[in-house]
N, C-alpha and C positions, 0 to 999 in steps of 0.2 A: 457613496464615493465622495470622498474631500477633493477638490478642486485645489492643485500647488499655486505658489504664489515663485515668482522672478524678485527675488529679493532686492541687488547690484540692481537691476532696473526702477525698484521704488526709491531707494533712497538716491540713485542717480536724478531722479527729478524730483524728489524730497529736497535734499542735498547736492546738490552738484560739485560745488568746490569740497567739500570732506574729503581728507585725506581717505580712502579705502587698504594702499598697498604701498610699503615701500620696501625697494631689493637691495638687501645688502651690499651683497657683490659690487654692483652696477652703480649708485645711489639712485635707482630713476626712483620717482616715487608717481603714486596716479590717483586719481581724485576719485569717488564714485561715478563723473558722468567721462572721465577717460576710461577708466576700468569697465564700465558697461559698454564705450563705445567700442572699446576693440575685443569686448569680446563677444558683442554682435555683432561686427564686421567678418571675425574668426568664421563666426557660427555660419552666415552669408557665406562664405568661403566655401568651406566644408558640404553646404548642403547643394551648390552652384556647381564646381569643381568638383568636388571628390561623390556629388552625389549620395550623399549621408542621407538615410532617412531614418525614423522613430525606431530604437532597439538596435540599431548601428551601432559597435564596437568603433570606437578611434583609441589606438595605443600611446602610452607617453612611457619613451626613455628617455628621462631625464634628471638630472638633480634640481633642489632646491630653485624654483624663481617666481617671479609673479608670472613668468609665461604658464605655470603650470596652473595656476586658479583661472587664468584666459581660458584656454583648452576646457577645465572642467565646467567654468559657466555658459562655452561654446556648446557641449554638449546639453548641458541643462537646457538651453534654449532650442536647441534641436528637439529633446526626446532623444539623444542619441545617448550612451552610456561611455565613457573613461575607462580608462584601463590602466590603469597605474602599473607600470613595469619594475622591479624592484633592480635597477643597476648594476647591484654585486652578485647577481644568481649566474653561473653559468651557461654558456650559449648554451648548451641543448635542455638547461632546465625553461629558458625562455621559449627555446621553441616549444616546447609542450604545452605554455602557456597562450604561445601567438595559434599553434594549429587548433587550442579547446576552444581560444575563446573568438577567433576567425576574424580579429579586426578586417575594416574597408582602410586603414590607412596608420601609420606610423608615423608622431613627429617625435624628434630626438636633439637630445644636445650634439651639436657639431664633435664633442671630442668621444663620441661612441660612434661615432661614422664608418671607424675604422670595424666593429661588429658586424657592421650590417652584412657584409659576405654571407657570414655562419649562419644569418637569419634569412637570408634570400629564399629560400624554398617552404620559407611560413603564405599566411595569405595575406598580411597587406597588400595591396596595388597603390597605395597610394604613399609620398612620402615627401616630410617637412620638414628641414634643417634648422634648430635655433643656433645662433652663431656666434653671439655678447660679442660683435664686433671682429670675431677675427675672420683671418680670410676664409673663404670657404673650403668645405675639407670634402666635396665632393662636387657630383653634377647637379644633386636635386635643387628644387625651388626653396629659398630661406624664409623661415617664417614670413620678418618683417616686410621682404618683399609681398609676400600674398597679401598680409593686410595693408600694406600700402598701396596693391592694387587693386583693393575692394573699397567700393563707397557705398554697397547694399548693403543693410540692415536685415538681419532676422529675430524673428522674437517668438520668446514662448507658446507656442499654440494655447490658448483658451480650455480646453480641453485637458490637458494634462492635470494627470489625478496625482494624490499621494502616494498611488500603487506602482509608479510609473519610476524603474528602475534608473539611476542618473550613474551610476558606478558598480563597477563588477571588479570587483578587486581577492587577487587570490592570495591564502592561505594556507599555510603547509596542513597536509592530510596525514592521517595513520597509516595510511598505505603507501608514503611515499610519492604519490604525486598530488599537488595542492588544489584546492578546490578553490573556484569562483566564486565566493558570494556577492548576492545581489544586495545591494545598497538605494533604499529607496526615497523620494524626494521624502517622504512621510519619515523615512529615521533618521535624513538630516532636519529637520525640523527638531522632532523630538529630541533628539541630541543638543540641539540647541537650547531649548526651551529646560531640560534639562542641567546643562551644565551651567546657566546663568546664575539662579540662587545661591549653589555654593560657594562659587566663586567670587562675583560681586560685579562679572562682567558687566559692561554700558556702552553706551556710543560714544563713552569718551575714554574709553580702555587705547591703550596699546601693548597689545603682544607681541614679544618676540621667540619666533615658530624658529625652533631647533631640530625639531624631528625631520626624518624624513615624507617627504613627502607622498610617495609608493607607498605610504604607510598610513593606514587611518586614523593613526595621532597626528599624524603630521597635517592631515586637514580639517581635520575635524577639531584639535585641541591645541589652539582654540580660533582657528583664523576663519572658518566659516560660519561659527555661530558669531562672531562679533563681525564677521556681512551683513547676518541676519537683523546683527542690534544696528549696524551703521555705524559701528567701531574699526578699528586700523590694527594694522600688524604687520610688523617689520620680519623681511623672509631672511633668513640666513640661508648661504648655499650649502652648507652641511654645518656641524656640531665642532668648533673649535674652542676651548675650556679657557682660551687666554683672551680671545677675541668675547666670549661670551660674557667672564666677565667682566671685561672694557664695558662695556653695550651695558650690561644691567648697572654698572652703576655711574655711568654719566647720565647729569641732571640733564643734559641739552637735550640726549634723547627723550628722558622719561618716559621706561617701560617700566607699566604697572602690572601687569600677568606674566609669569611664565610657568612651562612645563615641561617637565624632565624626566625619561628612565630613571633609575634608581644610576646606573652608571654616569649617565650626565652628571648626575649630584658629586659623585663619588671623584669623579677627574676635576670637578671646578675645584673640589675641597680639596684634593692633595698637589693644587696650581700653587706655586708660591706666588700668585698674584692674591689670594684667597682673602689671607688674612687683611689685607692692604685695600681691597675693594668695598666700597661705601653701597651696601646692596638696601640700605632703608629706605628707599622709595618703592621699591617692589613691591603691592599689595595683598600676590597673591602668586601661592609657591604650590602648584601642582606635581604629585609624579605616579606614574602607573606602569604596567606593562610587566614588573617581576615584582616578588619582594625588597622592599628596603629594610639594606642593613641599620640595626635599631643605634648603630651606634652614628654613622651618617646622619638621623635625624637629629641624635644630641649636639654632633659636629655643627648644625644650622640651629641648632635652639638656642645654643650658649652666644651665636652673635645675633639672636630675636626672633629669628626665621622659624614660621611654623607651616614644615610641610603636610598636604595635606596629601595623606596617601589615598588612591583609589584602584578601580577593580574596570573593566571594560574588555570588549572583544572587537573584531572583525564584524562579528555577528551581530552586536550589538552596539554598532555605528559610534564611536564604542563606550558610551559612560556606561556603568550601572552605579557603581562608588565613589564617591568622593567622600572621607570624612570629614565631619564637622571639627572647625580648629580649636571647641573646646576640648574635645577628646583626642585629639592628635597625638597628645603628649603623652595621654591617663592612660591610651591605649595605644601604643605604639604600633602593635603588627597587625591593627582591625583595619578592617578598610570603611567601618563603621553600618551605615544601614545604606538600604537605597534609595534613589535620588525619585523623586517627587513621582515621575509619574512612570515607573518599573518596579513592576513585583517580582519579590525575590524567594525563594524558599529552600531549604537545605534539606535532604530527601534520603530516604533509603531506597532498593531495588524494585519497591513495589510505590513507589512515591508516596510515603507515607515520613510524612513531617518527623525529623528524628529530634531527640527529645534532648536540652541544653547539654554543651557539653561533648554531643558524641559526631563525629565526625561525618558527612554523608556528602553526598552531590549537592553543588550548586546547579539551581538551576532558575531560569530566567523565564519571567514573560511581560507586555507590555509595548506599544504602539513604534518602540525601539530595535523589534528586531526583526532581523533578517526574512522576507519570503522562503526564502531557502539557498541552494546552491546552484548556480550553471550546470546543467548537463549532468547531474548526480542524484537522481532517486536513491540510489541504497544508501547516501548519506543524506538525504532528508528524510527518509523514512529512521535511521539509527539515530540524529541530533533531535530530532521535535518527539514531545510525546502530547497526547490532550488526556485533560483529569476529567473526573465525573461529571464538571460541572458545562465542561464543552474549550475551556481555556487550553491555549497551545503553551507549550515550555519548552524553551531550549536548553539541549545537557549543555554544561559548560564545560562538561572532562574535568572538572576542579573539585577537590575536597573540601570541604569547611567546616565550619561549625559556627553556632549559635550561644552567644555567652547569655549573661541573666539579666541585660538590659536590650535585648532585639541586636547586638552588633554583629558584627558576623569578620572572623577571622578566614581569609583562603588560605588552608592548612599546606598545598601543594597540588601539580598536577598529580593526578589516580597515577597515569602512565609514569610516572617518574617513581612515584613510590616501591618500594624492596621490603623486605619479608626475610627476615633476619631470627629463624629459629624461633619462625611459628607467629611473630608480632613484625606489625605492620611499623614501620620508619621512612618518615617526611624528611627529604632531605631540606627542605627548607628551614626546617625546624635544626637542623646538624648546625648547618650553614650559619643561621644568627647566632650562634654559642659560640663558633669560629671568628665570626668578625668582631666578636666583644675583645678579642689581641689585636692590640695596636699595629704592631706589626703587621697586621695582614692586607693586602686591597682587594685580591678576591677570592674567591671560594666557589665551588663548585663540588658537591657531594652528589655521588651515584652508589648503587649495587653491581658487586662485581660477587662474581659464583662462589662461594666457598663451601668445599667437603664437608664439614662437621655442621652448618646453619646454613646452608643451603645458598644463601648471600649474606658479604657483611660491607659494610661501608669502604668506603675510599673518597677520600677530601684532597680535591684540585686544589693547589693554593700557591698565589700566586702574592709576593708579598710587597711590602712598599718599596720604595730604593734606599736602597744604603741599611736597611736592615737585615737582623740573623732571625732565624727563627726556628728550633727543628722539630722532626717530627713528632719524638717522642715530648716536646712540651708540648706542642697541640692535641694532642690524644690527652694527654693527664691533664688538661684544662677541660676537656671534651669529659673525662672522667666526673670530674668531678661539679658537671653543673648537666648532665645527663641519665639516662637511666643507662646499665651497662649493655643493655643489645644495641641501642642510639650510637655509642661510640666506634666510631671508625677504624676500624682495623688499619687501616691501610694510607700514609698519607703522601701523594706524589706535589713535589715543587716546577712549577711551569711558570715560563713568561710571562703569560697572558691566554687568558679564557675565548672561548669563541663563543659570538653571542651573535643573534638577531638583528632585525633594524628595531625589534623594540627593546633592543637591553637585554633580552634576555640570553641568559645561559645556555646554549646548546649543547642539552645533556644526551643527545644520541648520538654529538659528533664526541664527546667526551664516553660516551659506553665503546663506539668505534674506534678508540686510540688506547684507551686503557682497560678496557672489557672485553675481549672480542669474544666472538661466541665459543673458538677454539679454549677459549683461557680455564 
């Protein structure tokens, strides 16, 4: 058993005055020995009042603040575990999530107050109002009043292992309701220690955190591994393309990391602020979560900018990829090898290492991943498998393959893929042929049923402003840099795609609108 370490607590008496956090929104900003003190004051709170002990759920709805890294290092110093609430799910997809995972208490931004009704018959008993100053939107007790009525201190028990869960954070499942994974002090660690070298992360970094925060990019890439270094990073309260690029490219700031979905990338560049924004202090241009269109990368190269594309999960706290920025460019749609200390392997049905070239499972192992899932044996026994040698592996559900230098392309999710007269098509593979026309901003390829090939494509597309585009040029462009079952039969024009908190394309609410099972 490894023994965790209270990070905020070492460089708070390392460093005291170091910038640790600053909030957009708000301007407050807070040092390491403010940022550990209120969030052992929190933790005091929580374990006094709400009677919080070790393995205790505390839920958070909320957006984007430095309240939300308080909360999760309140629990760190409990032993208690976070619960990141994803804001835009529907009341009764959160209730499934408040009865699985049984928080002791619920704190929320004041302007979801109004929710709380629809969630009244979950089990918090406990509940905490953040307010950013306006008047109060109900009865309960306000954050800042609890910590301003606390002057105890709690601190990490001694005892606490690397095993010792800090976040349960859920994920959509195949069956339709999302699963818990456990998140453990030991894979934000490695997460850390991992995503440093690629990057060039330091204690004199500052990131500015666009993601969501309910999301494991959003804390983990990159604002708690540069806790870890005793680096800063500036919280935005959500993702706005004209404010972000203000912020990256004012010198006053100077933000040297950032990270982005592929969609992030895709709205700064089509912002008529774009061209006009001095982005060459940035050091360091991460994105994950879907495929990047190859031609978005060229849009950032041609003014210097080299993204580095990567590969991560839930499951795997979440780096596994980041590639190196000399192949960035040699290889655009690799996410290249894995990072230092995760093993990676591309597999047939019998785990048997498939040979360059041929497509097979990802699959992962390595001090980064997940225990497994809350309350879900039949899906720790379906995601882990162990090889002959005694090593656990987690399926990733992703296709890939292996080219002739070790790098490794994710071809597409399996479940996305369609079978189009007997051969297998990637719709990711459609999609980047699609976005090589100017014209286009996004794209979304699925399988819809057809009589004679059983399924044949259909491309969502949704195009820039102010331009034409029709269907039958995008098929005869799709013709002509594809093989002929690849090309899509089928191409519908829509406003705008529906996508995840991580960027991604929600191709089952697109099989749901334009596929139904009747069709």
């Amino acid at each position: 058993m490894i023994l965790a370490s209270d990070w905020i607590a070492f460089h708070a008496d390392r460093t005291p005055e170091k910038l640790a956090l600053i909030d957009q929104a708000t301007a407050r900003q807070f040092t390491y020995a403010e940022f550990n003190d209120r969030a052992a004051r929190l933790a005091a709170f929580l374990r006094d009042e709400w009677h919080v002990q070790p393995s205790d759920r505390i839920a958070l709805l909320a957006k984007n603040s430095t309240e939300y890294f308080e909360v999760l290092w309140a629990c760190w110093k409990l032993g208690a575990m976070l619960l990141p609430l994803n804001w835009r799910l529907a009341d009764p997809e959160l209730v499934f999530i408040l009865n699985d995972a049984a928080p002791v208490g619920l704190i929320y931004d004041a302007e979801f107050a109004a929710r709380l009704p629809a969630l009244a018959q979950t089990p918090p008993r406990y509940f905490l109002r953040i307010d950013f100053g306006a008047p109060p939107a109900d009865a309960h007790l306000s954050y800042e009043a609890a910590l301003q009525g606390t002057h105890r201190h709690a601190h990490m028990p001694p005892q606490t292992t690397h095993d010792v869960p800090v976040i349960i954070m859920y994920t959509a499942g195949t069956t339709g309701h999302p699963k818990g994974v456990l998140i453990t002090h030991g894979m934000m660690l490695w997460n850390a220690i991992n995503i440093t070298t690629p990057t060039g992360l330091s204690y004199e970094s500052l990131f500015y955190c666009v993601l969501p925060t309910f999301h494991i990019g959003g804390l983990n890439l990159y604002v708690n591994p540069l806790l870890h270094l005793g680096g800063c990073s500036l919280i935005a309260r959500q993702f706005d393309p004209a404010l972000a690029l203000q912020t990256l490219s004012d010198p006053e700031i100077g933000i040297t990391h950032f990270f982005g979905v592929p969609s992030i990338y895709q709205f700064m560049s089509q912002h008529p602020d774009f061209e006009g924004a001095d982005l060459s202090r940035v050091k360091s241009w991460g994105c994950g979560g879907a495929p990047m269109p190859v031609s978005v990368l060229q849009t950032y190269a041609k003014r210097g900018i080299i993204i580095q594309l990567g590969f991560g999960m839930t499951e795997t706290s979440p780096t596994v990829f980041l590639i190196d920025k000399r192949r960035a460019l040699s290889k655009p749609t690799s996410v290249g090898k894995p990072l230092l200390h995760t093993r990676v392997r591309v597999v047939d049905a019998q785990l048997r290492d498939v040979p360059v070239g041929v497509v097979g499972e990802v699959i992962i192992s390595g001090p980064n991943i997940t225990p497994g899932y809350w309350n879900r044996p039949e899906a720790n026994a379906e995601s882990f498998s162990v090889d002959e040698y005694g090593n656990r592996w987690l399926h990733s559900g992703d296709a890939g393959l292996i080219d002739e230098e070790g790098c490794i392309y994710i071809v597409d999710r399996y479940k996305d893929m369609y079978i189009s007269g007997g051969e297998n098509v990637y719709p990711a593979e459609v999609e980047q042929v699609i976005y090589q026309l100017p014209q286009v901003a996004e794209v979304g390829v699925i399988g819809v049923p057809d009589a004679r090939w059983g399924e044949t494509g259909m491309a969502i597309v949704v195009l820039r402003p102010g331009e034409t585009l029709s269907a039958e040029q995008i098929i005869a462009h799709c013709a002509a840099n594809l093989a002929k079952f690849k090309v899509p039969k089928h191409v519908i024009f829509a406003q705008s795609l529906p996508r995840n908190a991580a960027g991604k394309v929600l191709k089952r609410e697109l099989r749901a609108q334009y596929a139904p099972p009747s069709a």
